[in-house]
VEXBAMI-94640 format. One line per field, with one value per residue: residue in one letter; x, y, z of N, C-alpha, C in turn. Coordinates in steps of 0.1 Angstrom, whole numbers, plus 5000, padded with zeros to 4 digits. Each point is the difference from the previous one (the first is absolute). Example, Ala and Ser with C-alpha at 12.3 -4.5 7.8 and 13.67 -1.06 7.14 Angstrom:
residuo: (A, S)
nxx: (5132, 4996)
nyy: (4943, 5011)
nzz: (5078, 4993)
caxx: (4991, 5009)
cayy: (5012, 5011)
cazz: (5000, 5000)
cxx: (5009, 4992)
cyy: (5012, 5011)
czz: (5000, 5008)
This chain:
residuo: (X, X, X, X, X, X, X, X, X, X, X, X, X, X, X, X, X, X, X, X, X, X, X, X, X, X, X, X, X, X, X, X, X, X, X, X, X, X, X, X, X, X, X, X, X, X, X, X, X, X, X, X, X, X, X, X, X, X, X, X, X, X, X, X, X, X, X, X, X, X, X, X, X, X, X, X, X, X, X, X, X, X, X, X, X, X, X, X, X, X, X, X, X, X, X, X, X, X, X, X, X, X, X, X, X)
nxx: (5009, 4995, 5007, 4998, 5000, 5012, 5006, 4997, 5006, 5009, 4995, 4999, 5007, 5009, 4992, 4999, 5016, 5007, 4997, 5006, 5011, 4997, 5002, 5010, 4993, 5008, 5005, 4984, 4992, 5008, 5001, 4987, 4997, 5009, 4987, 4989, 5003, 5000, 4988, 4992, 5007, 4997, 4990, 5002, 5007, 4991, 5006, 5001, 5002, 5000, 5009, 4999, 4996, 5006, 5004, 4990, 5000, 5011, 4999, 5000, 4992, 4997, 4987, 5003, 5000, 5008, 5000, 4993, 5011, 5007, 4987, 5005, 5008, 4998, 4986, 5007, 5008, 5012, 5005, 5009, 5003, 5009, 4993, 5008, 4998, 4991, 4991, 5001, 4987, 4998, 5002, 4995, 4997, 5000, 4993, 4991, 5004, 4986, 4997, 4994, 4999, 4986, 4989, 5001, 5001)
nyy: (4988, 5011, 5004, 5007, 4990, 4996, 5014, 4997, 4986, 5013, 5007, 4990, 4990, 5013, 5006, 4986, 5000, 5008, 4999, 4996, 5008, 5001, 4990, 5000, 4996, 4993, 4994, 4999, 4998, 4992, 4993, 5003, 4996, 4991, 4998, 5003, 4995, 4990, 4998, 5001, 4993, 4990, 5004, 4996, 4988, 4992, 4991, 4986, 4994, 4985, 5007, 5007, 4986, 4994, 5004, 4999, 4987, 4996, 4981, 4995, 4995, 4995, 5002, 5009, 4992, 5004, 4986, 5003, 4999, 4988, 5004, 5005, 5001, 4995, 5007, 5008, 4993, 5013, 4988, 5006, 4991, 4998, 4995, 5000, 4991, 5008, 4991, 4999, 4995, 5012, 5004, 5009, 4988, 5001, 5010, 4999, 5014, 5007, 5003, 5010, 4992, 4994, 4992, 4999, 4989)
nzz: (5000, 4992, 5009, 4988, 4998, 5005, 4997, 4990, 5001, 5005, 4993, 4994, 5007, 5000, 4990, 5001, 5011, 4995, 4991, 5007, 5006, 4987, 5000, 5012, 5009, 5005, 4984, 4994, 5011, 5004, 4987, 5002, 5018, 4997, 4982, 5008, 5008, 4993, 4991, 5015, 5009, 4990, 5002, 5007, 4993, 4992, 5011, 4997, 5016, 4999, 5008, 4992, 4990, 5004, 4996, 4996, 4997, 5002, 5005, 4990, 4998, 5010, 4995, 4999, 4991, 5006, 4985, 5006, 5002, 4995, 5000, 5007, 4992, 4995, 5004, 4990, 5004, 4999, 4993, 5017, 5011, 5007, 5012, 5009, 5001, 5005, 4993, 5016, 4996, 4994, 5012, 4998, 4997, 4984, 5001, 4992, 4991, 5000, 4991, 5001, 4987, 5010, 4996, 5012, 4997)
caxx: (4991, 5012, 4997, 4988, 4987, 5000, 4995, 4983, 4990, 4999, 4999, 4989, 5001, 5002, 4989, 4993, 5001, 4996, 4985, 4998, 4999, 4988, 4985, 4994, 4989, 5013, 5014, 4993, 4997, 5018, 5005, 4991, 5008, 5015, 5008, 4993, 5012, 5013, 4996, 5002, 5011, 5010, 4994, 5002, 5016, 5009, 5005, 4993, 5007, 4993, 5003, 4988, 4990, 5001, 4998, 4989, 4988, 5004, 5005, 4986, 4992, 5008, 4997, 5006, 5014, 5011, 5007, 4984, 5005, 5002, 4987, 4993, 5009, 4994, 4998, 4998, 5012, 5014, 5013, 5009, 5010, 5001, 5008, 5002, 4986, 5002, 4993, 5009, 4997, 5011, 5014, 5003, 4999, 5001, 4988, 5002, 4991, 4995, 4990, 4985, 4999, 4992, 4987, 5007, 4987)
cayy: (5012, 5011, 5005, 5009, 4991, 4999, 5011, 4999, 4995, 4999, 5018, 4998, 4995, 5010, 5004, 4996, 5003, 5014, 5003, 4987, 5011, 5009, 4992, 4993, 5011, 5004, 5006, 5007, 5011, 5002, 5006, 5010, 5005, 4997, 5003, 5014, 5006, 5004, 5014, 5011, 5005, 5009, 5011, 5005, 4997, 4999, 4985, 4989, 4985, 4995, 5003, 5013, 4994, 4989, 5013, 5009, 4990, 4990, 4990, 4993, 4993, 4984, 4989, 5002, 4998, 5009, 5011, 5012, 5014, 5004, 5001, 5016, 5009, 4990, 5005, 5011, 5006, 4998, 4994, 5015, 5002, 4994, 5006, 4991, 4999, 5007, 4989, 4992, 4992, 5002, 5000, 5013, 4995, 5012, 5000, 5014, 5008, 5001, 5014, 4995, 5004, 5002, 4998, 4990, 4991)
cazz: (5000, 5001, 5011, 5000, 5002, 5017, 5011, 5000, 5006, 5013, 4999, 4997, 5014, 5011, 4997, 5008, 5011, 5003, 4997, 5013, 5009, 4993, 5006, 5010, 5002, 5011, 4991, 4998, 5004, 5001, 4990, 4996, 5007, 4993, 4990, 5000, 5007, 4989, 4994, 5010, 4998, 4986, 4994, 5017, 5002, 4984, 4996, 5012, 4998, 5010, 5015, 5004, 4999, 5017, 5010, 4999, 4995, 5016, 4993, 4995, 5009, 5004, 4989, 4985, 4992, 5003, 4991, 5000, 5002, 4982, 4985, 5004, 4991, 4989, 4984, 5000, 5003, 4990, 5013, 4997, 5005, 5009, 5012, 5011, 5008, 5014, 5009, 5004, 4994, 4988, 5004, 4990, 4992, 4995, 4992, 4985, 5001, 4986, 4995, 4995, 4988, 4995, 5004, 5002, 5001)
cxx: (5009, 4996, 4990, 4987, 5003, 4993, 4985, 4993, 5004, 4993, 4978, 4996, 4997, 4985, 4988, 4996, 4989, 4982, 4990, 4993, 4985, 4988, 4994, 4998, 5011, 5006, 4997, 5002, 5013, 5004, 4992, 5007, 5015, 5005, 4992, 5015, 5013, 5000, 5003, 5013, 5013, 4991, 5008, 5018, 5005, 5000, 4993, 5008, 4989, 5002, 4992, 4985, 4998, 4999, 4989, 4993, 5005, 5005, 4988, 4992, 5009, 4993, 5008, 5014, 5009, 5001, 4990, 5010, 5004, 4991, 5000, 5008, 4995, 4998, 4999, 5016, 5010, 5009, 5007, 5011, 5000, 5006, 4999, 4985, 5003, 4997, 5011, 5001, 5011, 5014, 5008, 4997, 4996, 4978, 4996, 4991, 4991, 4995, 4985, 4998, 4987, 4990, 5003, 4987, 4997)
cyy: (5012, 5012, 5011, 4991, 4996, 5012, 5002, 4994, 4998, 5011, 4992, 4992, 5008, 5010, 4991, 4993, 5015, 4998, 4988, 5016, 5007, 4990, 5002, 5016, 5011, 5007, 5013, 5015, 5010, 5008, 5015, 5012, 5009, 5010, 5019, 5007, 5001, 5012, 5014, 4999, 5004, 5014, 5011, 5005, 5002, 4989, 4995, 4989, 4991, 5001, 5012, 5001, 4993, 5016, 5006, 4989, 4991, 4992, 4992, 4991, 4987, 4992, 5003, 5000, 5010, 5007, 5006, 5012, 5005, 4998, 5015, 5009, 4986, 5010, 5021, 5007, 4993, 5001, 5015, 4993, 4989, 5004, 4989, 5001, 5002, 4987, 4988, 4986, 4993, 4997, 5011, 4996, 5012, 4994, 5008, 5011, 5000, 5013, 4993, 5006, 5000, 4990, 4984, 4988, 4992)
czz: (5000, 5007, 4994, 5004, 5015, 5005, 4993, 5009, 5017, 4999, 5002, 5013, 5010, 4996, 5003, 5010, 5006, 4997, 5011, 5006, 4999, 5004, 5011, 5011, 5008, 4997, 4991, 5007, 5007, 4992, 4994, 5009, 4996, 4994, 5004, 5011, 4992, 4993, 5002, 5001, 4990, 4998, 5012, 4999, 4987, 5001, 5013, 4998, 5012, 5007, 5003, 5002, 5009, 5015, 4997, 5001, 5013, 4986, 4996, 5011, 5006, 4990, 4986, 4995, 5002, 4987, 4992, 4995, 4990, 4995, 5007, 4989, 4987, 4987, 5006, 5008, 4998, 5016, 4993, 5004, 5016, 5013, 5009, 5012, 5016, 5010, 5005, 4996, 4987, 4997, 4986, 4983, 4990, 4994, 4993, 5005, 4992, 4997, 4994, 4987, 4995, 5003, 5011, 5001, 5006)
């Protein structure tokens, strides 16, 4: 298989992992939560990372898939850039910024 067809079909794995998030009533309303604080805050900052978004919103529910977190930047924003994450959790680990380019869904 040549790898344009490998990263397809992880790109296509990882897109419906993520669309799991969009069903269920938890991850749903999380994410609605999520992606309206994101918004606000690039309109607020210019840029947003999920550590900012964890600070206004807390951490997803105990029932939901942790990686809830990446479908919140999915559709309508442009990766800018990366920074080291404040969350000790992290252990500084670097996570991206984003800008809001537009209708996010």
């Amino acid at each position: 298989m040549s790898d344009l067809f490998a990263f397809a079909e992880v790109m296509e794995r990882r897109d419906a992992a993520l669309d799991l998030h969009e069903k269920t009533e938890t991850g749903a309303e999380y994410l609605a939560r999520a992606r309206a604080a994101a918004v606000h805050l690039a309109a607020k900052n210019g840029t947003v990372s999920v550590d900012d978004v964890r600070a206004v919103c807390g951490n997803p529910p105990p029932d939901a898939d942790p990686r809830i977190m990446g479908s919140i930047f999915r559709r309508g924003w442009r990766k800018v850039g990366y920074e080291n994450s404040l969350r000790g959790i992290n252990n500084g680990r670097p996570v991206a910024r984003f800008e809001y380019v537009g209708q996010a869904a």
